[in-house]
C-alpha positions in Angstrom: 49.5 -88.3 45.6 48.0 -89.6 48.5 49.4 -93.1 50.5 46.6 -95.1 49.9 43.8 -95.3 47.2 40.6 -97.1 48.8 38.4 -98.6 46.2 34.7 -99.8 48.3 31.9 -101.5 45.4 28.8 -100.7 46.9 25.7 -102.9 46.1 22.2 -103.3 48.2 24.3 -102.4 51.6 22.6 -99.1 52.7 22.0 -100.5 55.9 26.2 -101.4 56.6 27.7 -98.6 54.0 27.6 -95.5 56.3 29.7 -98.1 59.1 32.0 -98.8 56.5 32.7 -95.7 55.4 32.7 -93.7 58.9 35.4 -96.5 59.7 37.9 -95.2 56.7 37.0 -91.3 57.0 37.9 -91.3 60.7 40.8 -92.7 60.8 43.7 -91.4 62.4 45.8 -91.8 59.2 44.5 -89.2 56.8 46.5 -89.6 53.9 44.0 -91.3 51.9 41.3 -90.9 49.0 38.0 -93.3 49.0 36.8 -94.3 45.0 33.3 -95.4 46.1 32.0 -97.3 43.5 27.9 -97.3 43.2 27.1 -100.7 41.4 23.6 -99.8 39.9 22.3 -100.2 43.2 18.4 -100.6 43.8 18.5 -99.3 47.2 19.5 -95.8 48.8 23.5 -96.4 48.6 23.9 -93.8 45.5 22.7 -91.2 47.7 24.1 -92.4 50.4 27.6 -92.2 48.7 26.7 -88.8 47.1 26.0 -87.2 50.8 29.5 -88.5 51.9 31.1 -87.2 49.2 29.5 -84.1 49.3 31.0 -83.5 53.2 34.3 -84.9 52.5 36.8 -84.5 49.6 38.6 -87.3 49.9 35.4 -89.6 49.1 35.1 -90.0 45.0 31.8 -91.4 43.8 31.4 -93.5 40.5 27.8 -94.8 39.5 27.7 -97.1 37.1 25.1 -97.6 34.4 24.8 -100.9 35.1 25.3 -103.7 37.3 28.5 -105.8 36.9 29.0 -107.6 39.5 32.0 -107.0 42.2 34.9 -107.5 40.4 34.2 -105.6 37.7 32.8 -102.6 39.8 36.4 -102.9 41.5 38.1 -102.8 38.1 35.9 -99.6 37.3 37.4 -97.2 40.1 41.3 -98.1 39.7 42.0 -96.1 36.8 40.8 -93.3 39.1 43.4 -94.1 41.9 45.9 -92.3 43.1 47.8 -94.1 45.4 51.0 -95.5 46.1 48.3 -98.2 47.4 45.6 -100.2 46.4 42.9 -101.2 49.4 40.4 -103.0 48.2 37.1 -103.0 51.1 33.7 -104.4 51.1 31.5 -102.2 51.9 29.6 -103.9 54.5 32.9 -104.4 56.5 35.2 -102.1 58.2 38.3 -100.6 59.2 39.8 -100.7 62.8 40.8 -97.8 64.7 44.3 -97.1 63.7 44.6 -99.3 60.9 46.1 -97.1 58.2 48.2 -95.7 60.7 50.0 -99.6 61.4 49.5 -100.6 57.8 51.2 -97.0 56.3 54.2 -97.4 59.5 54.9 -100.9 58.1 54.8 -100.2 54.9 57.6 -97.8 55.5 59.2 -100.5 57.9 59.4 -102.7 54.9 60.3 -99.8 52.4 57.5 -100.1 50.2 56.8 -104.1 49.3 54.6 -105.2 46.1 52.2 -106.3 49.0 51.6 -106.4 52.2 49.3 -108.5 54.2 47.6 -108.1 57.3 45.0 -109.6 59.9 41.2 -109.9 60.2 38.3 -111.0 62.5 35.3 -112.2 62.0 32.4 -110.2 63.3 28.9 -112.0 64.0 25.6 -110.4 64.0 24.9 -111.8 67.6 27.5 -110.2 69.0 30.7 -112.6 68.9 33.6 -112.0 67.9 36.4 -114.2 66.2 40.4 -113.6 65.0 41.4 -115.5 61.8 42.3 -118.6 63.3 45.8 -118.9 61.2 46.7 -115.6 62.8 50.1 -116.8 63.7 51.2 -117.2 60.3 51.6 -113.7 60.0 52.9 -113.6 63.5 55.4 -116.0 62.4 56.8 -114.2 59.0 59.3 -111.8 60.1 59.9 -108.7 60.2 61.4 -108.2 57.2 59.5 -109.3 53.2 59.7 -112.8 51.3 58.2 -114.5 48.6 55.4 -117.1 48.4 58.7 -119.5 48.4 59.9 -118.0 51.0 56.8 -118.8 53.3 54.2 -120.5 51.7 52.3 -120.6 54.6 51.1 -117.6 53.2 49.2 -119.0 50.7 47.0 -120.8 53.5 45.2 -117.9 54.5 42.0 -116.5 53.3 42.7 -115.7 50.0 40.6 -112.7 49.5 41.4 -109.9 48.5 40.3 -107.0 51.0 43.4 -108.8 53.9 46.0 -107.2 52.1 46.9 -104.1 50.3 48.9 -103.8 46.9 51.4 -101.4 45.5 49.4 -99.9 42.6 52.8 -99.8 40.2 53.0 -103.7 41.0 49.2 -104.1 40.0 50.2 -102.0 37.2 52.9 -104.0 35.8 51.1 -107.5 35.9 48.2 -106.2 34.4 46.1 -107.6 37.2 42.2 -107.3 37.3 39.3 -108.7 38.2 37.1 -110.9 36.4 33.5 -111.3 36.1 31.3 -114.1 38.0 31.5 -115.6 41.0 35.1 -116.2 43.3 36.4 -113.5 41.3 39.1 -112.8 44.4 41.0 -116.2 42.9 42.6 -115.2 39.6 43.6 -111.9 41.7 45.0 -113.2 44.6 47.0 -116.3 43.3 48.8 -113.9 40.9 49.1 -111.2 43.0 51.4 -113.3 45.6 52.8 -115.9 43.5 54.3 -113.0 41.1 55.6 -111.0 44.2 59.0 -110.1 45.4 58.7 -108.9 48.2 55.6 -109.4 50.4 55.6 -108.0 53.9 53.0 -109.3 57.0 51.4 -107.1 59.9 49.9 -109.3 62.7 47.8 -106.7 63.3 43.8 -106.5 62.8 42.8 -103.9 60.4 39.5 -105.7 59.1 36.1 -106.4 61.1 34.6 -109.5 58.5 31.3 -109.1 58.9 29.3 -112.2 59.2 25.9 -111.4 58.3 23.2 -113.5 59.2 21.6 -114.7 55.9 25.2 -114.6 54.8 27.2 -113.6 51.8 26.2 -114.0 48.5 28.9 -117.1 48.4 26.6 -119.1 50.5 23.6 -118.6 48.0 22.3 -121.5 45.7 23.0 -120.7 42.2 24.6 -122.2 39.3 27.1 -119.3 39.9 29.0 -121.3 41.5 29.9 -123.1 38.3 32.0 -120.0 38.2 35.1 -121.4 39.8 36.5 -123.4 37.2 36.7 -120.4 34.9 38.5 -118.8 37.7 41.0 -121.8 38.1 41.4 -121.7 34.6 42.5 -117.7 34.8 44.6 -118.9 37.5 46.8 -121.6 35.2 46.3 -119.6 31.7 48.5 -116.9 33.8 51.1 -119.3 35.2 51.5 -120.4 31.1 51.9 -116.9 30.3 54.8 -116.5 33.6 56.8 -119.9 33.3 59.0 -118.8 36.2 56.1 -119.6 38.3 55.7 -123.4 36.6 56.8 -124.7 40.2 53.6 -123.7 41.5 51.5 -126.1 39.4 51.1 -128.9 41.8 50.2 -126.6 44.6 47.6 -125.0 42.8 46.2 -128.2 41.0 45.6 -129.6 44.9 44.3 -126.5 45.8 42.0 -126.1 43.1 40.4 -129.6 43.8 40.3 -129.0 47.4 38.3 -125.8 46.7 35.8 -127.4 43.6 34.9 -130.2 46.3 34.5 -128.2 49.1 31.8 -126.0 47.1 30.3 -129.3 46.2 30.2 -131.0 50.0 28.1 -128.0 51.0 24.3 -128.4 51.2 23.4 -124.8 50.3 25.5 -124.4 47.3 24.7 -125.8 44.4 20.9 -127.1 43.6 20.8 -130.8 43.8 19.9 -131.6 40.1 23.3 -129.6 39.3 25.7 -131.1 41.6 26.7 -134.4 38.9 27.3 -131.9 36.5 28.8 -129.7 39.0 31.4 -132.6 39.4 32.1 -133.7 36.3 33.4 -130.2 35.3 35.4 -130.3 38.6 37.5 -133.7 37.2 37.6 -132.2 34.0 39.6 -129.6 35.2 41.5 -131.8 37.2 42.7 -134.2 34.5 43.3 -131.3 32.4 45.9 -129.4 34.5 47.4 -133.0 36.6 51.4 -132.5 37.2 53.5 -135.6 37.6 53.0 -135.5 41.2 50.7 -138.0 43.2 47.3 -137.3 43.6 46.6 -136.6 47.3 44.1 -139.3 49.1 41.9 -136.8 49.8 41.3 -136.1 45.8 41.8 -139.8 44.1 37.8 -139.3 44.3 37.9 -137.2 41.0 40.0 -139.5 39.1 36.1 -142.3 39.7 32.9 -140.8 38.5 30.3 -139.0 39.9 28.0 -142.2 41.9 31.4 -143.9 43.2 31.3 -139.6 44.6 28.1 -140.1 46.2 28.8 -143.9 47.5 31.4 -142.0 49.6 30.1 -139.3 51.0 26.9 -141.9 51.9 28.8 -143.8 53.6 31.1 -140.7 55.2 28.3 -139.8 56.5 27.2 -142.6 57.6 30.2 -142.9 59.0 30.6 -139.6 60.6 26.7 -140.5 62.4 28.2 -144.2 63.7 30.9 -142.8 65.0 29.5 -139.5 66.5 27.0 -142.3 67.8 30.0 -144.3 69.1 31.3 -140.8 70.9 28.2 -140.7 73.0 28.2 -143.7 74.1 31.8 -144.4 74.7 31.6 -140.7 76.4 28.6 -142.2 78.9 30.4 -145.1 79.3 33.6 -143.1 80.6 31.5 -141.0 82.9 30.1 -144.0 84.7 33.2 -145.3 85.1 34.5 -142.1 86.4 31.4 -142.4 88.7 32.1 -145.7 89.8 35.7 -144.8 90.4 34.6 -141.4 92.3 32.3 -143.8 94.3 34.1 -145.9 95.1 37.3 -144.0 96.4 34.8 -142.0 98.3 33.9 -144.9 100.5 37.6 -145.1 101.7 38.4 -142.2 104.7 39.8 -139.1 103.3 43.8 -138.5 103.0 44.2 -136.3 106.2 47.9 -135.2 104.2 46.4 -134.6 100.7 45.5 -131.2 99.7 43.9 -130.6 96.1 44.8 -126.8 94.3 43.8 -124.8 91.1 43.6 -121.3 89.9 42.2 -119.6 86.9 40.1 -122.8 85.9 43.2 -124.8 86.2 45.6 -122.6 84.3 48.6 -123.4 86.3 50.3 -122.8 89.7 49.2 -119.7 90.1 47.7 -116.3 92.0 47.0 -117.3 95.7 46.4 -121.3 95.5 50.3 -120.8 94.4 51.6 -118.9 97.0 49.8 -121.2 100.0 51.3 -124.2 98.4 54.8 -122.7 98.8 54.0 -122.3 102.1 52.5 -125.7 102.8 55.7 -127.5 100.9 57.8 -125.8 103.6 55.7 -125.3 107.1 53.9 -129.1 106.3 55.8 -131.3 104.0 53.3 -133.8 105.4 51.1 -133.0 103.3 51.2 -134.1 99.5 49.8 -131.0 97.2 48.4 -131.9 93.9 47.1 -129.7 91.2 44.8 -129.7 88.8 45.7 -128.4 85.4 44.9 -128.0 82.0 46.8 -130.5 79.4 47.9 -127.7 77.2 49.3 -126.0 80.6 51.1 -129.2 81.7 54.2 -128.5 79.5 54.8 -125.5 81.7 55.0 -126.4 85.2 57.9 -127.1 87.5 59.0 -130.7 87.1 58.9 -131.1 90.9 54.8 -130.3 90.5 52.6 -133.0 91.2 49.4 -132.7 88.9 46.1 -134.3 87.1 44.0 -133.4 84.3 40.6 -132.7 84.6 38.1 -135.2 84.6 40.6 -137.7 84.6 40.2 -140.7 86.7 43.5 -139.7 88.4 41.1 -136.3 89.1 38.4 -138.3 90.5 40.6 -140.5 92.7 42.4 -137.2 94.4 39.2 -135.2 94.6 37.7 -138.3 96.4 39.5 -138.7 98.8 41.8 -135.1 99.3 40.9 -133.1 102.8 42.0 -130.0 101.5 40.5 -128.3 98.6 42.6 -124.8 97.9 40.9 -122.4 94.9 40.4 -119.2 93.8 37.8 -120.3 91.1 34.5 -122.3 92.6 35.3 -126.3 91.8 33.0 -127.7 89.2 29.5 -128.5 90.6 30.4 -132.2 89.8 32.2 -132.6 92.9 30.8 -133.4 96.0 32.1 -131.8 98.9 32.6 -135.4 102.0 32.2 -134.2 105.7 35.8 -133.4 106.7 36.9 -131.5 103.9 38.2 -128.1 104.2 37.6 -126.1 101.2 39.6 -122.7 101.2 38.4 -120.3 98.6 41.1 -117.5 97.6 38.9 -115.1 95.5 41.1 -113.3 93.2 41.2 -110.0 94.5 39.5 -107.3 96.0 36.2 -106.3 94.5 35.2 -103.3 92.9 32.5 -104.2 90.4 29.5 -106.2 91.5 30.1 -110.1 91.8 27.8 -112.8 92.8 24.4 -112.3 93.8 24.8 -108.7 92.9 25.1 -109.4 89.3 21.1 -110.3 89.8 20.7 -106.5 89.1 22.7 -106.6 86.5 21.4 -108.5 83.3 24.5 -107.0 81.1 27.5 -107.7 82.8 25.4 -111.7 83.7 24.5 -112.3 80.8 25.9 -115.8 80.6 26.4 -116.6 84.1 24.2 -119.0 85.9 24.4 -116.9 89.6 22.2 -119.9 91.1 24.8 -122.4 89.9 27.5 -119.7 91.4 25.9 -120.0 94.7 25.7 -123.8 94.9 28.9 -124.2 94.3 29.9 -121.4 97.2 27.8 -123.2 99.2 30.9 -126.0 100.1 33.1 -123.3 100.7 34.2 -123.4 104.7 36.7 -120.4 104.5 36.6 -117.1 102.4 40.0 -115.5 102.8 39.7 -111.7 102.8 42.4 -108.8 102.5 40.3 -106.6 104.3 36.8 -105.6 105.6 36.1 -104.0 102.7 36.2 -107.5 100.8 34.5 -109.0 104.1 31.1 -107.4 103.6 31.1 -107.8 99.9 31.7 -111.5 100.1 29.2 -111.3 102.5 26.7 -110.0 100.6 27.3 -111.7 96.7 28.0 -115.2 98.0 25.1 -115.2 101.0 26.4 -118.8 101.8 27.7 -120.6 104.6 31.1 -120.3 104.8 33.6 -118.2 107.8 35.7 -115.3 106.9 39.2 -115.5 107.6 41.2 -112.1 107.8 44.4 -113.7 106.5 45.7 -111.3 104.2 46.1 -111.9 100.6 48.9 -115.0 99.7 49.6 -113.5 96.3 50.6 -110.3 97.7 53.1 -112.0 100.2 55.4 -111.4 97.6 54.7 -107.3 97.0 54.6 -106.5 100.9 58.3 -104.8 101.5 59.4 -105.3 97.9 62.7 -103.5 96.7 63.7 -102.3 92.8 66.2 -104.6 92.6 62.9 -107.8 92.9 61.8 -107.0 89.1 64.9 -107.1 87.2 64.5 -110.6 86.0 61.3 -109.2 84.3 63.2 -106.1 82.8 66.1 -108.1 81.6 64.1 -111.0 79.9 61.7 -108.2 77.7 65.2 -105.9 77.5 64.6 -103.0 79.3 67.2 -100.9 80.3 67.7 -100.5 84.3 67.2 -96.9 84.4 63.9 -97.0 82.4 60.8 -95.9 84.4 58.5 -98.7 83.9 54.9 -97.8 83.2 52.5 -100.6 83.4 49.0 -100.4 81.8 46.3 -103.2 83.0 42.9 -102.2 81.8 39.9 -104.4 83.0 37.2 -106.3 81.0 34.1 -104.5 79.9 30.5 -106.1 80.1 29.1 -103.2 77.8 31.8 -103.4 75.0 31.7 -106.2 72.2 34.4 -108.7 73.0 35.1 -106.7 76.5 37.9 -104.8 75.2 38.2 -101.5 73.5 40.9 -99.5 73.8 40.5 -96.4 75.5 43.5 -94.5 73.9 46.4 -94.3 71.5 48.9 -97.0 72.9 51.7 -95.6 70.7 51.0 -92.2 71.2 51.1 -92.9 74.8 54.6 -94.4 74.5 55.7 -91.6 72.7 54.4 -88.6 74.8 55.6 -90.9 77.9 59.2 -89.4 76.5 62.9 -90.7 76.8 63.7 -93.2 79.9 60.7 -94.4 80.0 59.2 -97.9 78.7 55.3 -98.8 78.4 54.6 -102.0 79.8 50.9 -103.6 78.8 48.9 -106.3 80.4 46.0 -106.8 79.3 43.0 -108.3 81.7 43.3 -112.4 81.3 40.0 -112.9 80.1 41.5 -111.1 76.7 44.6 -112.7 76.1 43.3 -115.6 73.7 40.7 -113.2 72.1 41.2 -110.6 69.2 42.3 -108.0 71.4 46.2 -108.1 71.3 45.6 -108.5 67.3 44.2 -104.7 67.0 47.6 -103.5 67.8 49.0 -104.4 70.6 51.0 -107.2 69.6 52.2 -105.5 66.5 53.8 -102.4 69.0 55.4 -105.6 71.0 57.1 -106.6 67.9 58.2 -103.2 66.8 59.7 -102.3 70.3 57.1 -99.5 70.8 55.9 -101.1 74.1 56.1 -104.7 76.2 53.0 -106.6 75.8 52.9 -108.7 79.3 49.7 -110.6 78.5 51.4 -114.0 78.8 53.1 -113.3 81.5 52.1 -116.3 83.8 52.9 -114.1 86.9 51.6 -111.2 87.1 53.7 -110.1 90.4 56.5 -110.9 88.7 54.8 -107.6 85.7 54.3 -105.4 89.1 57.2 -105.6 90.8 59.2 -104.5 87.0 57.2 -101.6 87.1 57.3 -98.2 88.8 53.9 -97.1 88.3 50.7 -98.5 87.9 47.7 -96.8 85.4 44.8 -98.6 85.3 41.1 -97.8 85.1 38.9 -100.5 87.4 41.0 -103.5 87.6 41.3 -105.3 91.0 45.2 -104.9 90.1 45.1 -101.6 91.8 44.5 -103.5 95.1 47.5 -105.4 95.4 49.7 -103.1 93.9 49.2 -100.2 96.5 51.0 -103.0 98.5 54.2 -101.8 96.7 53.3 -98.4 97.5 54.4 -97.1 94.4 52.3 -94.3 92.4 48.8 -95.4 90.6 47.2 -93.8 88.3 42.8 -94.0 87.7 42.0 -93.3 84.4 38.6 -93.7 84.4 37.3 -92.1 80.9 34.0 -94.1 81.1 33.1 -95.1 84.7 29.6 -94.0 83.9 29.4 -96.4 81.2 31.0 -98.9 83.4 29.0 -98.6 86.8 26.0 -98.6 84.9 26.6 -102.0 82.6 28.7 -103.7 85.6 27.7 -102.1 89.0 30.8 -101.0 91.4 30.5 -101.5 95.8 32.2 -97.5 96.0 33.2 -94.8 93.6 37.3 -95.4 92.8 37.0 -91.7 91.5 36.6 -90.5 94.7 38.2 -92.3 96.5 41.1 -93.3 94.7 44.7 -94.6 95.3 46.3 -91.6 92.8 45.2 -89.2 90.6 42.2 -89.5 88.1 42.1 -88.6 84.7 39.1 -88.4 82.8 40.5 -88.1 79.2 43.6 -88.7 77.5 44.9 -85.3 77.4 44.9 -85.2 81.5 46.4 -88.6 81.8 49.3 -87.8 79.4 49.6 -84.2 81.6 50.3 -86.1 84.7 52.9 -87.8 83.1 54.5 -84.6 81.5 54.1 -82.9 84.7 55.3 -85.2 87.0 52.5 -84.9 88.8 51.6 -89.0 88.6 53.8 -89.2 91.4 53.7 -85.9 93.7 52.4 -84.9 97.3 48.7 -85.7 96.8 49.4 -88.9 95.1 51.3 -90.3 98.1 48.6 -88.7 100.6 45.9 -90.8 98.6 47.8 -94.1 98.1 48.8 -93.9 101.9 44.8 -94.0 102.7 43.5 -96.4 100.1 46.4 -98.6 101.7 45.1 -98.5 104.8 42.1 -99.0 104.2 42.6 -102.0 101.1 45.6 -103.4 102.1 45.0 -103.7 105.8 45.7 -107.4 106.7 48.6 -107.9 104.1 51.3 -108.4 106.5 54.0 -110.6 104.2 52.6 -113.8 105.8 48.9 -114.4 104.4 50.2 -117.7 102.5 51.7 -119.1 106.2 48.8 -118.1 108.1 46.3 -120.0 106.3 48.7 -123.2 106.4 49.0 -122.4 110.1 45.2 -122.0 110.9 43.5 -123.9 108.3 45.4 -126.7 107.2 47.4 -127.1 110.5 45.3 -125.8 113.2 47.7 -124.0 115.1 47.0 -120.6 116.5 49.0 -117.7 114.7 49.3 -114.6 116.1 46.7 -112.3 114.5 46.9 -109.7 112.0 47.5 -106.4 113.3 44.1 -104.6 112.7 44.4 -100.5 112.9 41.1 -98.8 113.6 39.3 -98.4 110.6 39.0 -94.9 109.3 35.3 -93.2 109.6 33.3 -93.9 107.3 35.4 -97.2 106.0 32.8 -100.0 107.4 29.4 -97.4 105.6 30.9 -97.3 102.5 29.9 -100.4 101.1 26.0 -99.6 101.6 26.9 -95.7 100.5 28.2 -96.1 97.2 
């Protein structure tokens, strides 16, 4: 009897159904049968199906005579199931990598609940890519089961049916099915959770939605949609027939309104001469199944007729086009106000002791912006330091952190008037750089892909990025700090501007330079690692040639496992990623379970370095500062063809790396096992790419540029070794 019984209705999808099912068959998790489903299709899916099933056993085809719809063909292939689960998937949708695997280990976890739901994200046929927006709902539940009761927040996700899968003895026992017609997922899923025990959540991904561009057949006008009241009416004809679940009346009488006029409101549903019937059904259904409890606002427009309906939404949207009219011009309004404010505080002289920092697009007190405030606080106190940060970062900060939000008129009085402009992220091409300023430009680390002006080469990896804006704004930088020559001549080349390198050091990396063990432990106790644990931290980069830049290049939990006893797996994924759907294909579901530390939020990443003992990474800039620590990296660089050719790279890491390289999981989980991620050669090569990448980190970037840019005193210089042969050609030979 296998784990889990896949039931996929296939209808005029031949162009999607070979995606779909490569997406079950090769999953790691192979304890599984598919019940394929041919819906009297016109097009080539029955042979499609038929050619699967003829290279696999595990796929099962049924044709039907006949259309009947998608419920129906879903009803047709469970009396063939097997499983201990049902997993109901459209076919023009698909699995993630490992999601059997994570839904299977928590059904264990949970010991086998009547259902268990899990994540989604929507996939769009240009290209974007979306995670269900109530994701943290299932974040949120536990990690043991409930009821609906329980959490009834449950109940406000999508309520399909293909997010969840369902004990088939528990389907079994409540006689659920699927009827025919339209929104045919209501009278499943409403009973399916209101009736269950014990219902379990994984905030994991295991679905790509696939948004297709003349979309679903939901978004069709048709008198199908008429459909939904039957459905409603399954819904409550069940709750008569299970009076325990009587308490859920009022919920589902909102809920079913909320739906009816939501089908309604849209243009594209219903044809126009059907919409008063349409209606009329709608708060006939309403009346019929009203509780004692008050009609929300939002629905007292059933309980009037069908023109006092259309008065409304008139004059909503009459409303809505006022007051989107009143936004624009209260918007202009507040820009020339801003202007005038701007303006004016620009014709006063600039505050000689007023500096102006961000970092990350104003994500907080961060990176190197961060560590030269520090410095200024303590070598010139003189001078005030304000920063400029996001309002949903403002919570965070240090209550002894001075700060404005952007495009505030606060913002515009500082920026007017500040002499020092500190940033690792160009200012926004709104602000005008006044003779006398000093604006010091922090990058964010030493480059290895292209940046800039190189990206001109590149129409991938800039697709999006206006590199003639870029440049304008570079053009008001005065000082480009570098950590060594290396990063000299790049900036040199992407940002061909008029701006003077300083050889400063990194500020960020003050913190790394002569580090000890004992400077992560705050990190290791707050995410409970023990003190003996060998930390390894994992930091890929973001890819320009993969769909929502991230894919992950192996088995995360495998990795943990093979990494053995005494050690802990430590993740950080690159910034870029950490609001995206990333962390929701696994990662944050391992946090959760203990199998790894997922250190995406960390605000400070030094703080993630100096916790760790070793570093594997593929092409992030992370590599850079953390040979400061001179512990053991590891290159695993499975797809730097791929990589160089979508983003462009100034040298080859493989070659000239700061550890060993591994081109495929098997060698990078060797090194570990062999110990030889840490050994002679790895030490010869960090020693060189230090030398060469870490040359002006001294432990005092973040006072030198207070002393010599913001102070003007003279600092005694950097102590520059001769560069290696080869070191200053290897820009233009890569």
């Amino acid at each position: 009897m296998p784990r889990f019984s896949v039931i996929v209705p296939v209808f005029k999808v031949q162009g999607f159904l070979g995606e779909c099912l490569d997406s079950v068959l090769g999953q790691s998790y192979a304890d599984f049968e598919v019940i394929a489903v041919d819906d009297r299709s016109p097009d080539g899916c029955g042979a499609i199906l038929d050619e699967y099933a003829e290279l696999d056993p595990r796929v099962r085809v049924l044709h039907l005579p006949e259309n009947v719809g998608l419920g129906r063909a879903r009803n047709a292939g469970m009396p063939y199931a097997t499983g201990d689960y049902l997993f109901f998937l459209d076919s023009d949708d698909t699995l993630t990598p490992g999601a059997l695997r994570a839904i299977a280990d928590r059904l264990e976890e949970t010991r086998d609940p009547d259902v268990l739901v899990f994540d989604y994200a929507r996939t769009y046929w240009w290209g974007g890519t979306r995670r269900n927006v109530l994701a943290r709902v299932l974040a949120e539940a536990g990690g043991g089961t409930f009821t609906a009761a329980d959490n009834p927040e449950i109940l406000d996700l999508l309520m399909v049916v293909w997010n969840k899968v369902y004990r088939r003895d528990y389907v079994t026992a409540h006689d659920l099915d699927f009827p025919p017609g339209y929104y045919e997922d209501t009278p499943w899923t409403f009973p399916a959770l209101l009736s269950a025990r014990r219902i379990a959540a994984l905030d994991r991904i295991c679905v790509n939605y696939r948004q297709r561009r003349q979309g679903n057949i939901l978004s069709t006008t048709s008198r199908k949609h008429f459909d939904i009241h039957d459905q409603y009416e399954r819904v409550f004809a069940y709750v008569d027939a299970h009076p325990e679940l009587d308490r859920w009346r009022p919920y589902l009488h909102r809920k079913m309104g909320e739906h009816c006029l939501d089908i309604l409101a849209k243009p594209d549903r219903l044809p126009a001469s059907d919409k008063g019937e349409f209606f009329r059904r709608t708060a006939e259904l309403f009346r019929r199944h009203r509780t004692q409890e008050p009609v929300p606002p939002e629905l007292r427009v059933l309980q009037g007729g069908y023109a006092r309906y259309r008065a409304r939404q008139r004059a909503a949207a009459l409303g809505g086009a006022l007051g989107r009219r009143g936004e624009r011009v209260r918007g202009a309004a507040a820009t020339r106000v801003k202007g005038i404010w701007s303006r004016a505080h620009a014709l006063r002289p600039l505050d000689p002791d007023l500096a102006v920092y961000s970092a990350f697009s104003h994500r907080g007190v961060l990176g190197d912006p961060a560590a030269i405030h520090r410095a200024a606080c303590e070598l010139a106190p003189h001078i005030r330091g304000v920063w400029v940060v996001r309002q949903d970062q403002a919570e965070h900060l240090p209550p002894d952190i001075e700060y404005v939000l952007p495009d505030s008129l606060a913002y515009h009085r500082v920026t007017a008037r500040a002499t020092y402009f500190v940033n690792n992220v160009s200012w926004p091409g709104i602000l005008v750089k006044r003779p006398g300023t000093v604006h010091i430009h922090t990058h964010q680390g030493t480059p290895l892909k292209y940046m800039g002006a190189d990206l001109l080469g590149k129409p991938g990896a800039r697709h999006g990025v206006d590199v003639p804006q870029m440049l304008r704004r570079a053009d008001r930088w005065d000082y480009s700090l570098v950590a060594n020559r290396h990063s000299e001549l790049v900036w040199d080349r992407a940002y061909p501007c008029h701006f003077s390198s300083v050889r400063t050091g990194s500020p960020r990396n003050d913190v790394l330079v002569g580090a000890g063990p004992a400077d992560g432990a705050a990190f290791r106790s707050r995410h409970g690692i023990p003190e003996d644990h060998t930390v390894v931290l994992y930091a890929p980069t973001h890819r320009d040639h993969v769909r929502g830049g991230h894919a992950d290049r192996f088995d995360l939990a495998r990795f943990a496992e093979d990494l053995g006893t005494g050690r802990t797996l430590v993740v950080r994924l690159h910034p870029s990623l950490a609001e995206g759907p990333a962390r929701g294909l696994g990662l944050a579901e391992l946090h959760r379970r203990g199998v790894l530390v997922d250190a995406t939020d960390e605000a400070h990443v030094e703080e993630v370095m100096l916790a760790s003992d070793v570093l594997v990474t593929d092409y992030s800039a992370l590599m850079f500062d953390y040979a400061n620590l001179d512990r053991p990296i590891v290159v695993h660089a499975d797809d730097w063809g791929a990589f160089t050719a979508a983003r462009g790279a100034y040298f080859d890491i493989t070659a000239q790396a700061p550890g060993h390289v591994s081109r495929s999981y098997r060698e990078l989980a060797w090194l570990f096992a062999s110990g030889c991620w840490r050994d002679a050669e790895s030490a010869r090569r960090r020693a060189r790419f230090r030398a060469r990448f870490c040359e002006f980190d001294d432990g005092q970037a973040a006072r030198r540029v207070v002393r010599t840019l913001m102070l003007r005193e003279p600092d005694v210089p950097v102590s520059i070794p001769a560069p290696a042969a080869g070191d200053v050609d290897a820009l233009t030979t890569a």
